[in-house]
N, C-alpha and C positions, 0 to 999 in steps of 0.2 A: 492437097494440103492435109485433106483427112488422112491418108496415108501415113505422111510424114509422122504425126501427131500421137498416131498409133505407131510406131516404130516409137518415139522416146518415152510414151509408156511402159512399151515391154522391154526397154533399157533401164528404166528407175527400177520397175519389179526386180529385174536380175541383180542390181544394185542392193535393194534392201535386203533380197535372199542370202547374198553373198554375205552381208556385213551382219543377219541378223536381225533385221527390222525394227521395226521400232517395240521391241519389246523390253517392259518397264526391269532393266536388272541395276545395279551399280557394279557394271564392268570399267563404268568411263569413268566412274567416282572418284578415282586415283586413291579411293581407302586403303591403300595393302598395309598397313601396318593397325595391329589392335587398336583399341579405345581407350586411356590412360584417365582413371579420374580422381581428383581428389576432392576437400571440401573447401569451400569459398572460406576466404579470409582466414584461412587455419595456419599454424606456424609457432613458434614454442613459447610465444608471451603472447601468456594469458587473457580471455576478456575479465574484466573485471567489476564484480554486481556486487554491490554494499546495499541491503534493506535495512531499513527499519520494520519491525514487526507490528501488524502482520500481513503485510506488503508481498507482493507477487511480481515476477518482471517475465516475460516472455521473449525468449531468442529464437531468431530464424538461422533454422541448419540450410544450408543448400549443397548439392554438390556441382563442381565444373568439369568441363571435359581438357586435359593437358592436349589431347587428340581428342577428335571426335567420331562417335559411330556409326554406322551407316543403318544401325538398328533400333527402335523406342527401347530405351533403358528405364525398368523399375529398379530403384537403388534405396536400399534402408538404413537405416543408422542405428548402432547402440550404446550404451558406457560399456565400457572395458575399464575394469577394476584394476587390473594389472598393471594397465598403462599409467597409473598412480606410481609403484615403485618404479620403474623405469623413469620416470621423469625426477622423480626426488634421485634418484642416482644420478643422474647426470648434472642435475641442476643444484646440488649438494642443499634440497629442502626437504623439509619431513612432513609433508600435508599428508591428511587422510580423504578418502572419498565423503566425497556428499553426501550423507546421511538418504540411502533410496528415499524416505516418507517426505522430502524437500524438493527433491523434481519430479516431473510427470513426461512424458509425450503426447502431446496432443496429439500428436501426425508425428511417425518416424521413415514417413514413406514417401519417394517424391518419385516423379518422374521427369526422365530428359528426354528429349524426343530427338528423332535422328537427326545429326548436323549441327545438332544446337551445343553449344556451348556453358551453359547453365540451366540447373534444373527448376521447375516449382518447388515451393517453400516447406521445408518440416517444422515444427516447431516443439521448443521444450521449455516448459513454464518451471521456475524456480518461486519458493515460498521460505521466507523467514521464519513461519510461525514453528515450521519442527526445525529449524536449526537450533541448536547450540549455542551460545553468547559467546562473540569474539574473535574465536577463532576463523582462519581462511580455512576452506575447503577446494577440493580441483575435485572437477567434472572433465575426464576427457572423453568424447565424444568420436566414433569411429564407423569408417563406413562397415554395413555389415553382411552387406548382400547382394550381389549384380545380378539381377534377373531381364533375358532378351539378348545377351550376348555372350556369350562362353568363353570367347577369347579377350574380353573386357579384362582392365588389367585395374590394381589399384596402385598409385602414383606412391613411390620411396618417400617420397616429401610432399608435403600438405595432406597429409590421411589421417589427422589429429585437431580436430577443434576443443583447446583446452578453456573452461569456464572456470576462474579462482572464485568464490562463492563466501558471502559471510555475512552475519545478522548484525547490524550496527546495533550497538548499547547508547542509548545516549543517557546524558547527566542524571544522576536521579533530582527526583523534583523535592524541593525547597519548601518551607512556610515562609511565603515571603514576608518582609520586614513592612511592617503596616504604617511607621511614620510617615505622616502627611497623607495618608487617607480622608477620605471624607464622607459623606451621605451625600447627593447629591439631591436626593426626592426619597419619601417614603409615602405611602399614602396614608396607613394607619399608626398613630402612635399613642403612648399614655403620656400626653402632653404636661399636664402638671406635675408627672412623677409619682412615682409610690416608694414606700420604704424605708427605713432609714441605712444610708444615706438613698437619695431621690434618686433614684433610678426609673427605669421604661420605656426609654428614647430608641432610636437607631444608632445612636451616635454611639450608645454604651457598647455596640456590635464589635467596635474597634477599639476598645480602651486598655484591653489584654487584661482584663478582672475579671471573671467568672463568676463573680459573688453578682456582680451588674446584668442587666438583660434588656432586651427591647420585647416589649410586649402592646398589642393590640389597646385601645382606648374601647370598652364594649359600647361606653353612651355613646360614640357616634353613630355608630349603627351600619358601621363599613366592617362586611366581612370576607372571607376567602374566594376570589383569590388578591393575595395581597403582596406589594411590589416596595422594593426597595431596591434603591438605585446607586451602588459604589463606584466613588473616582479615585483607581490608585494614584493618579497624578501624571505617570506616562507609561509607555507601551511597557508589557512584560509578557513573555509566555505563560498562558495559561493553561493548567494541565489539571486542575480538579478544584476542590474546595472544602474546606473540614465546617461543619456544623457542631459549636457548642451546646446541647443542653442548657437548659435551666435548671437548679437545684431548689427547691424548697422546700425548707424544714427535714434536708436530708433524701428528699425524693426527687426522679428526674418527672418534670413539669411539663407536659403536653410537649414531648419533640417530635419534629418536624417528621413526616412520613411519607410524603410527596414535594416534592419541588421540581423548578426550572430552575437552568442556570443559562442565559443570555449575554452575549458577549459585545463590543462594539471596540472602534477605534477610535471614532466620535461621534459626538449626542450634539443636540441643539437642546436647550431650554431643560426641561425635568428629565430629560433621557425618554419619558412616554411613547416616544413617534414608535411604531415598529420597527419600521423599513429600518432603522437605524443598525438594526442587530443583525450580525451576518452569519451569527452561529446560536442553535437555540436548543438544547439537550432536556429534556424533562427525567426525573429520579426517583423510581414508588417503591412503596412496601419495605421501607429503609426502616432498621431494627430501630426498638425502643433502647438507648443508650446511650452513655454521655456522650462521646464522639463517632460523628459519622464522617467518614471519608466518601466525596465518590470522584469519578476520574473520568474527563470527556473522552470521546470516541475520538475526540479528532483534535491533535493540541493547536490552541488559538493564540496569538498574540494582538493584547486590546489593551487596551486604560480604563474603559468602564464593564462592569459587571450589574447585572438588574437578576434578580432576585426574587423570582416567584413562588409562593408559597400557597400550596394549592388545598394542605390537608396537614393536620397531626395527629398523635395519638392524644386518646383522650379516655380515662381513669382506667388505665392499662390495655387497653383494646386501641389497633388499628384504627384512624379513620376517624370522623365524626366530629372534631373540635373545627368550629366556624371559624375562629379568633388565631391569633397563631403568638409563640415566644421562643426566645431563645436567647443564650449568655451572649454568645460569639460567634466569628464570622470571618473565617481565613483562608487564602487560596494557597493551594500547592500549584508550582511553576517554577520558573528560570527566569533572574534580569534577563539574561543574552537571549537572542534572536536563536533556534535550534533549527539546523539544518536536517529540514525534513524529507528532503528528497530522495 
């Protein structure tokens, strides 16, 4: 039996010699034709990114294999500027490139590994903030490199990921219409009035008279920081807020040089809770001057606005008045709901 045993040993060895053995080639791969590749979901209509400013959106490049290779493939990508007229010729449009200081390459470099059909991901981040207002822009996108196979081909069709690119403008912002406003809470006021006619309320914040103002009560002995609570009545975009000055005798009157401006959709009781506010922006070293504008980082849509007053100026110098005044009290925004997406 050992005999035997030994005979179909030294029949497999002649076997393996003959065909080659088992050494690692892709002869039996059945690869005989190159590696064809272009890039995933590419084709002559466009992706299409609308920001708002100054908003960012990040795209994954990949590349696919039409054929696949029997070798690991590093493959790069570029813009080709060129590929802008070509596409307006054919497409009978007149776009210009995307301004270079508006995208970046994280990663222009992927790799596909042999056999595989798709690569690891590149990525190219687009930015509103250096676009242009309005107009579209085309980003075409192209393979730029095949490194690990020589006879690697790039594919007649799909070798174009076109990006259409453009910084949405939206409404400019309004002074909204203050009928039917309210106070809803203030903590400090000059309750009996001063002046003639009686002014020193909250209420006067809203009356659209500038001669009027709300001004601190000193004998209670409530000082900075001091809150006042507006209900425009229902939801509106809000996108900043104009502070009136007070005028007396010709002079602007301790205005405001630090505030918050807190946002809600709804209050219970005086609007005081915190938790209530879902957006809370604080505003310093704002000039001595009848009108101050400032504009939230982030537009809200709310019904109540609270009103923190943290500091004014006080006999021309920054800073230091305990008590606080001022004529009016108006928000820049939009009735309509602003698609911020």
């Amino acid at each position: 039996m050992k005999r035997y045993a030994f005979i179909r040993l030294l029949a497999v060895a002649a076997l393996l010699t003959a065909t080659g053995g088992c050494k690692d080639d892709d002869s039996g791969s059945g690869l005989t034709e190159p590696a064809v590749l272009a890039i995933q979901n590419s084709g002559d209509e466009p992706l299409k990114v609308s920001l708002l400013e100054p908003k960012t959106q990040t795209v994954d490049i990949r590349a696919v294999a039409r054929s696949v290779s029997a070798e690991n493939l590093t493959i790069s990508f570029k813009v080709d500027r060129t590929l802008v007229d070509a596409y307006n010729k054919a497409h009978g449009t007149s776009y210009e490139l995307v301004p270079a200081e508006a995208y970046e390459f994280s990663k222009n470099e992927v790799i596909l590994p042999r056999y595989n059909e798709v690569s690891s991901t590149a990525q190219v981040t687009l930015s509103s903030e250096m676009m242009p207002d309005g107009d579209q822009y085309l980003l075409p996108i192209t393979i730029d490199e095949i490194k690990g196979d020589s006879k690697a081909q790039i594919s007649d069709e799909g070798s174009i990921y076109y990006i259409l690119f453009n910084k949405r403008e939206l409404p400019p912002a309004e002074l909204l219409d203050r009928t039917g406003w309210e106070v809803v809470h203030v903590m400090n006021e000059y309750g009996p009035g001063e002046g003639s006619p009686k002014t020193g309320w909250a209420k006067d914040l809203l009356d659209g008279d500038p001669v009027s103002y709300w001004t601190y009560d000193f004998k209670a002995g409530i000082y900075v920081p001091l809150y006042i609570v507006f209900d425009m009545g229902k939801e509106v975009t809000v996108r900043g807020v104009r502070i009136t000055a007070r005028i007396k005798k010709g002079t602007l009157t301790n205005p405001p040089c630090d505030f918050t401006i807190q946002t809600a959709k709804s209050i219970t009781g005086d609007g005081m809770d915190e938790s209530e506010y879902t957006f809370s922006e604080r505003f310093q070293n704002l000039p001595s001057q009848l009108y101050n504008s400032v504009y939230l980082s982030e537009i809200q849509r709310a019904r109540y606005i609270r009103f923190i007053l943290h500091d004014s100026w006080n006999k021309n110098k920054p800073g230091g008045y305990r008590g606080g005044t001022f004529a009016e009290f108006d928000v820049w925004g939009n009735l309509e709901e602003l698609d911020l997406d």
